[in-house]
PDB file of N, CA, C and O in Angstrom:
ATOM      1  N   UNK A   1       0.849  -1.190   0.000  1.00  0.00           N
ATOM      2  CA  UNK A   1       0.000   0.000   0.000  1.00  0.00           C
ATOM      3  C   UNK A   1       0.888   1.245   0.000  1.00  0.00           C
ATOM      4  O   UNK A   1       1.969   1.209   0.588  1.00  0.00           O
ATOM      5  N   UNK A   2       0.392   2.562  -0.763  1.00  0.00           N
ATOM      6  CA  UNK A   2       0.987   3.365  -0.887  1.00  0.00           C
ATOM      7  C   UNK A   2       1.170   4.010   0.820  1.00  0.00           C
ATOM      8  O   UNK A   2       0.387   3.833   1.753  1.00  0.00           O
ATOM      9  N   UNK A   3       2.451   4.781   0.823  1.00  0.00           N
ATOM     10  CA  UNK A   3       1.971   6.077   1.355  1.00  0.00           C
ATOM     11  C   UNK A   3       1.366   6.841   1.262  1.00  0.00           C
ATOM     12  O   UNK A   3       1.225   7.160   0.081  1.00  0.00           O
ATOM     13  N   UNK A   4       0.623   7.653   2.203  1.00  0.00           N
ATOM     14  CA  UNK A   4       0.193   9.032   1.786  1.00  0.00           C
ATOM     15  C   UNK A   4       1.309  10.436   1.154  1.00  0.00           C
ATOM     16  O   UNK A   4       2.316  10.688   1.816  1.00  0.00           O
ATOM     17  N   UNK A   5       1.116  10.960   0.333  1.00  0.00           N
ATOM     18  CA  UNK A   5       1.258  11.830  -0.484  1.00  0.00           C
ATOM     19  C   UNK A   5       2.488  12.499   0.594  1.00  0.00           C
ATOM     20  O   UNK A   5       3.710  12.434   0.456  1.00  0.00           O
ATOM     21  N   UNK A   6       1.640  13.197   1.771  1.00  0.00           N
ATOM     22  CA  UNK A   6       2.368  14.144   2.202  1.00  0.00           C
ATOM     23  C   UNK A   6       3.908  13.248   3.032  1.00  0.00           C
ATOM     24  O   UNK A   6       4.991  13.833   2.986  1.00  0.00           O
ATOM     25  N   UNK A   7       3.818  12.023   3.646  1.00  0.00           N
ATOM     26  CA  UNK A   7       4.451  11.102   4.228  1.00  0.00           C
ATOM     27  C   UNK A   7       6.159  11.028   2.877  1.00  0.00           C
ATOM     28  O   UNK A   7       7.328  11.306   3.149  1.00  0.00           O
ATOM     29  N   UNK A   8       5.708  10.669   1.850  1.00  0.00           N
ATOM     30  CA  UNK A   8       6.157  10.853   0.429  1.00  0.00           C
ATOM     31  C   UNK A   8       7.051  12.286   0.282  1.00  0.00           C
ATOM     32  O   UNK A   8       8.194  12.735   0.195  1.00  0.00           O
ATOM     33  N   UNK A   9       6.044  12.535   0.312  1.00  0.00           N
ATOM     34  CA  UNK A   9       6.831  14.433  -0.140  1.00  0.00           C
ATOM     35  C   UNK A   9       7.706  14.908   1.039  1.00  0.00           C
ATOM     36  O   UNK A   9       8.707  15.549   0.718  1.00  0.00           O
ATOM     37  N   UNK A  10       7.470  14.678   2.453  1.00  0.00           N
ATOM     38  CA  UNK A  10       8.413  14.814   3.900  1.00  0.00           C
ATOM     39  C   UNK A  10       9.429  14.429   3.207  1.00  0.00           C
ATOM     40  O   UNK A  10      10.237  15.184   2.666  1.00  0.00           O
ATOM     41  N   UNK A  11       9.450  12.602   3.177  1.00  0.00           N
ATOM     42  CA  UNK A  11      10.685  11.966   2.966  1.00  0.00           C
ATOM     43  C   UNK A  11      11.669  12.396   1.622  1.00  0.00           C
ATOM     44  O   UNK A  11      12.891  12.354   1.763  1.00  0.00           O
ATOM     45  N   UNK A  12      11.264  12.673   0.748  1.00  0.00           N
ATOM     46  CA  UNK A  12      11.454  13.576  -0.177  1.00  0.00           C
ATOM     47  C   UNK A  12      12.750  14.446   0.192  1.00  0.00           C
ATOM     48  O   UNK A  12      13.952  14.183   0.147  1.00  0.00           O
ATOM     49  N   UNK A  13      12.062  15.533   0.558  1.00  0.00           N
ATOM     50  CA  UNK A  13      12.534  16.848   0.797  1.00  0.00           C
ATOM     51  C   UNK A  13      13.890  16.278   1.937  1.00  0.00           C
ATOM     52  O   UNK A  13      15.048  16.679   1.817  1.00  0.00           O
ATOM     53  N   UNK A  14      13.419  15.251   3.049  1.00  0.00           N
ATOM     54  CA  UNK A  14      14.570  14.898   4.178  1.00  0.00           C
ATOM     55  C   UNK A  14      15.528  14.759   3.448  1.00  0.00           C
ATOM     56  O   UNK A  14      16.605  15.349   3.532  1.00  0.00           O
ATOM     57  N   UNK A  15      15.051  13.597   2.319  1.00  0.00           N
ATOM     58  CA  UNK A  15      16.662  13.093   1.999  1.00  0.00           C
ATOM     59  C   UNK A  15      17.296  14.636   0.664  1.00  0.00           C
ATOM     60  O   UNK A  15      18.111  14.377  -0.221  1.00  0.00           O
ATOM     61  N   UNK A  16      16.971  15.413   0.764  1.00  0.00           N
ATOM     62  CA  UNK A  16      17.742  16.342  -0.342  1.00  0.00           C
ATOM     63  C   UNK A  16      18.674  17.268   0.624  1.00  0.00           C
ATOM     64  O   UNK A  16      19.859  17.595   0.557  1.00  0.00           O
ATOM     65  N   UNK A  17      17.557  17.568   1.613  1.00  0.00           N
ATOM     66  CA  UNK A  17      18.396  18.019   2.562  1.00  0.00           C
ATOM     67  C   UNK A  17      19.335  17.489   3.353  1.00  0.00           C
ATOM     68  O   UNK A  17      20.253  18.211   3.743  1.00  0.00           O
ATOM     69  N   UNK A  18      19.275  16.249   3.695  1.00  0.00           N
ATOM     70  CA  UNK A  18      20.558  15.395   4.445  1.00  0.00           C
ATOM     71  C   UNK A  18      21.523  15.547   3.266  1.00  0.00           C
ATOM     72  O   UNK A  18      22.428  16.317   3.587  1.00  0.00           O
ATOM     73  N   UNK A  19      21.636  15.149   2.179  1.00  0.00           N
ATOM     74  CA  UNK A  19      22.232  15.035   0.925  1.00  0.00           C
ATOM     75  C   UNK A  19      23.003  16.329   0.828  1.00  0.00           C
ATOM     76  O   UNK A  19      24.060  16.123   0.233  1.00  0.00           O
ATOM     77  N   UNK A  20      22.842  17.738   1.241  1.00  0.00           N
ATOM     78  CA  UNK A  20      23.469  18.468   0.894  1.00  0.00           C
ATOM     79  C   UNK A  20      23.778  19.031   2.618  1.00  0.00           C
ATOM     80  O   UNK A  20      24.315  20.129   2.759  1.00  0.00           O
ATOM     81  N   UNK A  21      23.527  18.478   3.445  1.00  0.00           N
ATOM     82  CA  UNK A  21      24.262  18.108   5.481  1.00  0.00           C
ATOM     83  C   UNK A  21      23.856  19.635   5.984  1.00  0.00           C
ATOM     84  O   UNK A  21      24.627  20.302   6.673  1.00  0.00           O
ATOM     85  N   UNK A  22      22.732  20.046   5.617  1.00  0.00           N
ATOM     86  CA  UNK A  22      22.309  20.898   6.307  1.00  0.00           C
ATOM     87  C   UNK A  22      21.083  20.738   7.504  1.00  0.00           C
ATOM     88  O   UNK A  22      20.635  19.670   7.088  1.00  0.00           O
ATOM     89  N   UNK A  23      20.371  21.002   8.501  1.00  0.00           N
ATOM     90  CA  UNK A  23      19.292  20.930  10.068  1.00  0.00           C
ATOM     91  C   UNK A  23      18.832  21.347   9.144  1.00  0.00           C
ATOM     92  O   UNK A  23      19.293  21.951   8.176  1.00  0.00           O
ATOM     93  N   UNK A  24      17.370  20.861   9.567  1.00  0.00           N
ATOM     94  CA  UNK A  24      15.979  20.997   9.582  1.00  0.00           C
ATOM     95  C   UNK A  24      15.949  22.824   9.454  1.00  0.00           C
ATOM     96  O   UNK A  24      15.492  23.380   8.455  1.00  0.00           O
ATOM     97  N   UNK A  25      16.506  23.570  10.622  1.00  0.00           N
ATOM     98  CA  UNK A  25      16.438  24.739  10.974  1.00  0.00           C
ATOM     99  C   UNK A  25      16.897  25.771   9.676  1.00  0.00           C
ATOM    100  O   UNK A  25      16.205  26.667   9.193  1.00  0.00           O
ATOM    101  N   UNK A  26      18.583  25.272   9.177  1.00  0.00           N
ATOM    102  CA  UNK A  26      18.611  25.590   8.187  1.00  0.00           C
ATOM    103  C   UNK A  26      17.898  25.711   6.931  1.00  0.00           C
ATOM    104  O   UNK A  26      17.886  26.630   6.113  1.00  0.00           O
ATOM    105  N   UNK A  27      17.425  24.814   6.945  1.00  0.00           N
ATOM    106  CA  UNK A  27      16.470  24.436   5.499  1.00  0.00           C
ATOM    107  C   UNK A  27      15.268  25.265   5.585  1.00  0.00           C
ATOM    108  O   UNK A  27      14.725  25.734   4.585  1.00  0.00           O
ATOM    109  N   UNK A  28      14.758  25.486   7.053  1.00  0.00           N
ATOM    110  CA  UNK A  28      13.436  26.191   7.201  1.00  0.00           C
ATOM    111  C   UNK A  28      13.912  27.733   6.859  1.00  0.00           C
ATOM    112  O   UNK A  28      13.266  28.542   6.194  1.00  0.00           O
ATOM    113  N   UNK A  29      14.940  27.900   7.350  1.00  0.00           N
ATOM    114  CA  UNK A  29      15.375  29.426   7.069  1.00  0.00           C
ATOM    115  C   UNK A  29      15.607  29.942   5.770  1.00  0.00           C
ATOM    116  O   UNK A  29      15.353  31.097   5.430  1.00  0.00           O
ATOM    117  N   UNK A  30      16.214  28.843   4.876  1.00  0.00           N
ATOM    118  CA  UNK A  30      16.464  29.118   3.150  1.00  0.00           C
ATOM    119  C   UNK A  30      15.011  29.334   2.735  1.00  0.00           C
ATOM    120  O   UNK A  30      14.468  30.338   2.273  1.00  0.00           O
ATOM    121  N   UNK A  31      14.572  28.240   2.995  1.00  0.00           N
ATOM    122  CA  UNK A  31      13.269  28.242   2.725  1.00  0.00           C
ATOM    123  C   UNK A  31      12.179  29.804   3.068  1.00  0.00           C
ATOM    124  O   UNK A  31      11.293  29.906   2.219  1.00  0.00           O
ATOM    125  N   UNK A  32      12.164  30.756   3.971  1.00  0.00           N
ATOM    126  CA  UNK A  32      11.525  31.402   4.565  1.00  0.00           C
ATOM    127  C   UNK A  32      10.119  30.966   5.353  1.00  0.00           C
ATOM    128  O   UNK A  32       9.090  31.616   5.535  1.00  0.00           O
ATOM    129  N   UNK A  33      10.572  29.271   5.846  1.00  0.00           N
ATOM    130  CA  UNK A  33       9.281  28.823   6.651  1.00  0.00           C
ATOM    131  C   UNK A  33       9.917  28.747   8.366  1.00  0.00           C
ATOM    132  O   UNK A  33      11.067  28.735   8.805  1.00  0.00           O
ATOM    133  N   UNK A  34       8.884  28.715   8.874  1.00  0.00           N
ATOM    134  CA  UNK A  34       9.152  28.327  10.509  1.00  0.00           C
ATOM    135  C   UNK A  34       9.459  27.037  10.835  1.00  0.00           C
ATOM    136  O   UNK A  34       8.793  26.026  10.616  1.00  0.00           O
ATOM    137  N   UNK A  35      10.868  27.183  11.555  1.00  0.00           N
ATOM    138  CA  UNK A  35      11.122  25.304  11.797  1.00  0.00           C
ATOM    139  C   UNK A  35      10.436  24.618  12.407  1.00  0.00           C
ATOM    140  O   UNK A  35      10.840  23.478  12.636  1.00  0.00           O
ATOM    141  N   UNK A  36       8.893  25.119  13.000  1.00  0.00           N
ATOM    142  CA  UNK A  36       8.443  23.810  13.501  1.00  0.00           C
ATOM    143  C   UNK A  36       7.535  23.167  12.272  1.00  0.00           C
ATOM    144  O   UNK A  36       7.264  22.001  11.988  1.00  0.00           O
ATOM    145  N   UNK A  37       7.143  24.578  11.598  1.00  0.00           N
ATOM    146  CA  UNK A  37       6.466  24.275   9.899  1.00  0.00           C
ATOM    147  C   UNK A  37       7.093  23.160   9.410  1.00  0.00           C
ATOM    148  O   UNK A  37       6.616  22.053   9.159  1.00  0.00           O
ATOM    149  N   UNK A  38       8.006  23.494   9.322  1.00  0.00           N
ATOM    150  CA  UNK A  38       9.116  23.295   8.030  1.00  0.00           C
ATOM    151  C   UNK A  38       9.493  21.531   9.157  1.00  0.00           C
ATOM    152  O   UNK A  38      10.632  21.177   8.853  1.00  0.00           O
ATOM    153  N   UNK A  39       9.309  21.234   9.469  1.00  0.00           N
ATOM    154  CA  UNK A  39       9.636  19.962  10.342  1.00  0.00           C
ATOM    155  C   UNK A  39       8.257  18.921  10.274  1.00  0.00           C
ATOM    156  O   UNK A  39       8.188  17.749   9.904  1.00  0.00           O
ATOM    157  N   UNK A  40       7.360  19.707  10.709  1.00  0.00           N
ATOM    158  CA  UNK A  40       5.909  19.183  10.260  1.00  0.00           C
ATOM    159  C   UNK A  40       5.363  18.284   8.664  1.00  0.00           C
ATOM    160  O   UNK A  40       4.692  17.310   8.321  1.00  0.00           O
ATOM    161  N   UNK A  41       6.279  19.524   8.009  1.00  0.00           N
ATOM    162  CA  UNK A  41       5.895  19.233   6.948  1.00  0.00           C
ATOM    163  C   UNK A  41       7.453  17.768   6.152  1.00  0.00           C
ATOM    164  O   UNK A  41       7.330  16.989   5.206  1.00  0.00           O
ATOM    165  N   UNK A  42       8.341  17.934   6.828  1.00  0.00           N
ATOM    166  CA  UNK A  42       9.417  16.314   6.603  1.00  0.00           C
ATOM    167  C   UNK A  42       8.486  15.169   7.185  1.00  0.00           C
ATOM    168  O   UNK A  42       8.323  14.104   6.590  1.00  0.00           O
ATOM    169  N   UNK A  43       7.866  15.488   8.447  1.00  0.00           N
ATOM    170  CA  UNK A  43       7.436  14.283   9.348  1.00  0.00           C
ATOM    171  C   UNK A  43       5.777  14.070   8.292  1.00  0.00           C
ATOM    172  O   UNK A  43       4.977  13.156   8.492  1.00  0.00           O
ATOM    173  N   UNK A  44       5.662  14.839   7.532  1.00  0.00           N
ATOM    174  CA  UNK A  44       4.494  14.326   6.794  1.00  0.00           C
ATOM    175  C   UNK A  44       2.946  14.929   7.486  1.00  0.00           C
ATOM    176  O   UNK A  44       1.880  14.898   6.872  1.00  0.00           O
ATOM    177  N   UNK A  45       3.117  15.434   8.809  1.00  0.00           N
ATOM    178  CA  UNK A  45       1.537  15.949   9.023  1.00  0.00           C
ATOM    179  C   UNK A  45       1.325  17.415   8.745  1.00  0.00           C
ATOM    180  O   UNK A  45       0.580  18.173   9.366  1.00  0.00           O
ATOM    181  N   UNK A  46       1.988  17.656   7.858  1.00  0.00           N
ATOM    182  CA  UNK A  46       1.635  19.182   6.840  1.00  0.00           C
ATOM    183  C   UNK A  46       1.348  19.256   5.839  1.00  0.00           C
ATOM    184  O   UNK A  46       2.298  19.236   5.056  1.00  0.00           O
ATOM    185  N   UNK A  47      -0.129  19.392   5.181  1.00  0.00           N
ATOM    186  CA  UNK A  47      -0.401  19.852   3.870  1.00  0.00           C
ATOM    187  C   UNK A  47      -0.232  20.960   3.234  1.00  0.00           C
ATOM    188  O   UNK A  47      -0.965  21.948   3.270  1.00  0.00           O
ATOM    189  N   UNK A  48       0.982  20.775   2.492  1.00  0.00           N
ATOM    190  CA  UNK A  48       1.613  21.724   2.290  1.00  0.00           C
ATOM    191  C   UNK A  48       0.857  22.400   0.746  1.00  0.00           C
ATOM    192  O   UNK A  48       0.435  21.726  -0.194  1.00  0.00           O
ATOM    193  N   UNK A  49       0.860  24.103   0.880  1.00  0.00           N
ATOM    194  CA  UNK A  49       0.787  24.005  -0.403  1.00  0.00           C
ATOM    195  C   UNK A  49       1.382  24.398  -1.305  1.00  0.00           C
ATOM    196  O   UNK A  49       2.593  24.384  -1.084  1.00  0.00           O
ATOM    197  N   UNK A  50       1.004  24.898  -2.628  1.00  0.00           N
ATOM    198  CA  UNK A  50       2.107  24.881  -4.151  1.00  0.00           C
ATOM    199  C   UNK A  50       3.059  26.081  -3.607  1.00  0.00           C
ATOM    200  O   UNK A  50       4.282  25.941  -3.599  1.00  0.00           O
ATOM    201  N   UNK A  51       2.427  27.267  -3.155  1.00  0.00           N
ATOM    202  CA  UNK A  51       3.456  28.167  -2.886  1.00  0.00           C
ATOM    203  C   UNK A  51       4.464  27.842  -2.045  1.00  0.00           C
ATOM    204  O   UNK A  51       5.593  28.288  -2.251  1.00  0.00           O
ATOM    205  N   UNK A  52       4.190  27.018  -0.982  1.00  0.00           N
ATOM    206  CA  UNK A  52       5.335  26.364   0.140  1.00  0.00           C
ATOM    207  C   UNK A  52       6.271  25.542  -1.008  1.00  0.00           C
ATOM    208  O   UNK A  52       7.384  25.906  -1.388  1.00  0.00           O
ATOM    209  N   UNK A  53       5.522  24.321  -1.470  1.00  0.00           N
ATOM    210  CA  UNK A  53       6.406  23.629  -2.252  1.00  0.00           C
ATOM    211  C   UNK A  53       7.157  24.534  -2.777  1.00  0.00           C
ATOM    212  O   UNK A  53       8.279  24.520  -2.271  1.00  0.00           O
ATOM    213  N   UNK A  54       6.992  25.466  -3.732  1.00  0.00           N
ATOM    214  CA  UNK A  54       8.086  26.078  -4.361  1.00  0.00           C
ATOM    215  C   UNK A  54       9.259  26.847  -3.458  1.00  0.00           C
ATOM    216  O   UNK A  54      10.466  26.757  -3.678  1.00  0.00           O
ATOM    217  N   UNK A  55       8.633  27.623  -2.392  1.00  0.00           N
ATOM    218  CA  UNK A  55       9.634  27.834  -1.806  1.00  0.00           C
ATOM    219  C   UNK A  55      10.642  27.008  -1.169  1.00  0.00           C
ATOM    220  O   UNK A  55      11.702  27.590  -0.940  1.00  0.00           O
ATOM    221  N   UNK A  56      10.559  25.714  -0.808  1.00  0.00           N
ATOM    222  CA  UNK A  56      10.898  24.564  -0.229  1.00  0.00           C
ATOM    223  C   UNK A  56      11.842  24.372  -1.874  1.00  0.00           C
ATOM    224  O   UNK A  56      13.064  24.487  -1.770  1.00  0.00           O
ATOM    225  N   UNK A  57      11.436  24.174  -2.892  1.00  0.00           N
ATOM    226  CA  UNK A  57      12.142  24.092  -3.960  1.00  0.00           C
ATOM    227  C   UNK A  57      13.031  24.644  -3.982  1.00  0.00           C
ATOM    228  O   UNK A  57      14.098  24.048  -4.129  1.00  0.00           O
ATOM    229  N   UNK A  58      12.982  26.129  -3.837  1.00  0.00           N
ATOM    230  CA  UNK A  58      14.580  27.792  -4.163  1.00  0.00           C
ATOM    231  C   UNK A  58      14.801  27.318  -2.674  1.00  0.00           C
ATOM    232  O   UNK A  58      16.003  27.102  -2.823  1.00  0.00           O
ATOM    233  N   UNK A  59      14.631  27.071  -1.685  1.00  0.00           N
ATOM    234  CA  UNK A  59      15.034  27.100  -0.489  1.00  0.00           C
ATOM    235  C   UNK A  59      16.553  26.234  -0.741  1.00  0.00           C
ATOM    236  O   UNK A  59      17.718  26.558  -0.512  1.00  0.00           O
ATOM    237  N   UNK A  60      15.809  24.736  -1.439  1.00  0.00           N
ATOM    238  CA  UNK A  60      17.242  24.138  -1.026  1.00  0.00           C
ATOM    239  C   UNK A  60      17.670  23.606  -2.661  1.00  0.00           C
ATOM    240  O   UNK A  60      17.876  22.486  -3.129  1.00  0.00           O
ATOM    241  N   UNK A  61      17.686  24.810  -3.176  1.00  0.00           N
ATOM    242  CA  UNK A  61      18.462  24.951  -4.294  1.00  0.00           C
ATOM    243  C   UNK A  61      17.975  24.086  -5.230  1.00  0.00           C
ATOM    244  O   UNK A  61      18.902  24.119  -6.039  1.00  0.00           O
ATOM    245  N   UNK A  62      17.089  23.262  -5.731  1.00  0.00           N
ATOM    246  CA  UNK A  62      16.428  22.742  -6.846  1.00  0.00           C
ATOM    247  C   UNK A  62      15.787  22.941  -7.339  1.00  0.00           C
ATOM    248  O   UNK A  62      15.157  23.979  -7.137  1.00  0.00           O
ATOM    249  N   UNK A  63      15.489  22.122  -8.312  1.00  0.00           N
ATOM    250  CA  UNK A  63      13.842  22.106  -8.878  1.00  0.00           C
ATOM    251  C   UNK A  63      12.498  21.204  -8.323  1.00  0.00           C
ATOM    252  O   UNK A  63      12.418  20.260  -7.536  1.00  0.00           O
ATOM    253  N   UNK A  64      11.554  21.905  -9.063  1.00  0.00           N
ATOM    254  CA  UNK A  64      10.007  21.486  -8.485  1.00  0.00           C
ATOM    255  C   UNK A  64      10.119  19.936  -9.216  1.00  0.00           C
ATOM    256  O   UNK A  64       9.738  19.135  -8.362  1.00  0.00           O
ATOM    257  N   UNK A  65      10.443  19.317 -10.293  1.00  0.00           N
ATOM    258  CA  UNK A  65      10.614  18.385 -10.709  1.00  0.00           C
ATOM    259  C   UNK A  65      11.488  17.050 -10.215  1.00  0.00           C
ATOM    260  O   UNK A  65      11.363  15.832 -10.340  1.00  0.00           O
ATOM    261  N   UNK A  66      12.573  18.081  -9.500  1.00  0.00           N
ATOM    262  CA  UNK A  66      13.361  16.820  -9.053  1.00  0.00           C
ATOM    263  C   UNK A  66      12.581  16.468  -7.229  1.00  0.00           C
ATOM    264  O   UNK A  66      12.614  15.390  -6.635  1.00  0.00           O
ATOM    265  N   UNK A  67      12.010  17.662  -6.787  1.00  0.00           N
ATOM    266  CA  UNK A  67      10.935  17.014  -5.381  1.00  0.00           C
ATOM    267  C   UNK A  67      10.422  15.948  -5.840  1.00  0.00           C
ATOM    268  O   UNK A  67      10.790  14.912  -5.285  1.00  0.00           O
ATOM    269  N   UNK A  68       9.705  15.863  -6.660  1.00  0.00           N
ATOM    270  CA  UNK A  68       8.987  15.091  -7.053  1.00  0.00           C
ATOM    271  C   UNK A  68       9.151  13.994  -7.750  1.00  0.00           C
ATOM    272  O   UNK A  68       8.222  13.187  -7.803  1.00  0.00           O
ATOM    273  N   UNK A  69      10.149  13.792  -8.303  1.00  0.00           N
ATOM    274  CA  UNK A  69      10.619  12.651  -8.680  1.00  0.00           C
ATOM    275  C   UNK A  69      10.886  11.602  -8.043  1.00  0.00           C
ATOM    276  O   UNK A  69      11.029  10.445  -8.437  1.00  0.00           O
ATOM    277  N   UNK A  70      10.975  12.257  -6.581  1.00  0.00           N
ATOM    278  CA  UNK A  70      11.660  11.023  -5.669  1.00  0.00           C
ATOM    279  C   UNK A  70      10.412  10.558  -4.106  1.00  0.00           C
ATOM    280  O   UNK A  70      10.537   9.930  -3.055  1.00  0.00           O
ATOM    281  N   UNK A  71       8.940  11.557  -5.029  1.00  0.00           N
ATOM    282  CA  UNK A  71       7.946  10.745  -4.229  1.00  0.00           C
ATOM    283  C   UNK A  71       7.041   9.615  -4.866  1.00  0.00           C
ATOM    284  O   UNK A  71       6.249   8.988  -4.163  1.00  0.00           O
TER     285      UNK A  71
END
């Protein structure tokens, strides 16, 4: 059975950010979200939306295509 979407898209975003060895905190700050947001939304109980995604995208330096590729 699948995951849910947002569970998917957390794990996602975790591993881009471990990948380039930056905190949660950091990432929330590139990003311009709040780290408990921005933590919520790795652990999967944040429905996030398109405008977050994108910022979450320029935050940690990619594209909207490659998020998504790896949910």
């Amino acid at each position: 059975m699948l995951l849910d979407i947002r569970i998917r898209f957390g794990r996602a975003i975790r591993r881009i950010r471990e990948e380039q060895r930056i905190t949660q905190e950091e990432a929330a700050e590139r990003c311009g979200l709040h780290r408990t947001y921005y933590s919520g939304i790795e652990r999967g109980v944040r429905n996030v939306s398109l405008v977050n995604i994108e910022r979450i995208a320029k935050g940690l330096k990619t594209g909207l295509p490659r998020l998504f590729e790896r949910v």
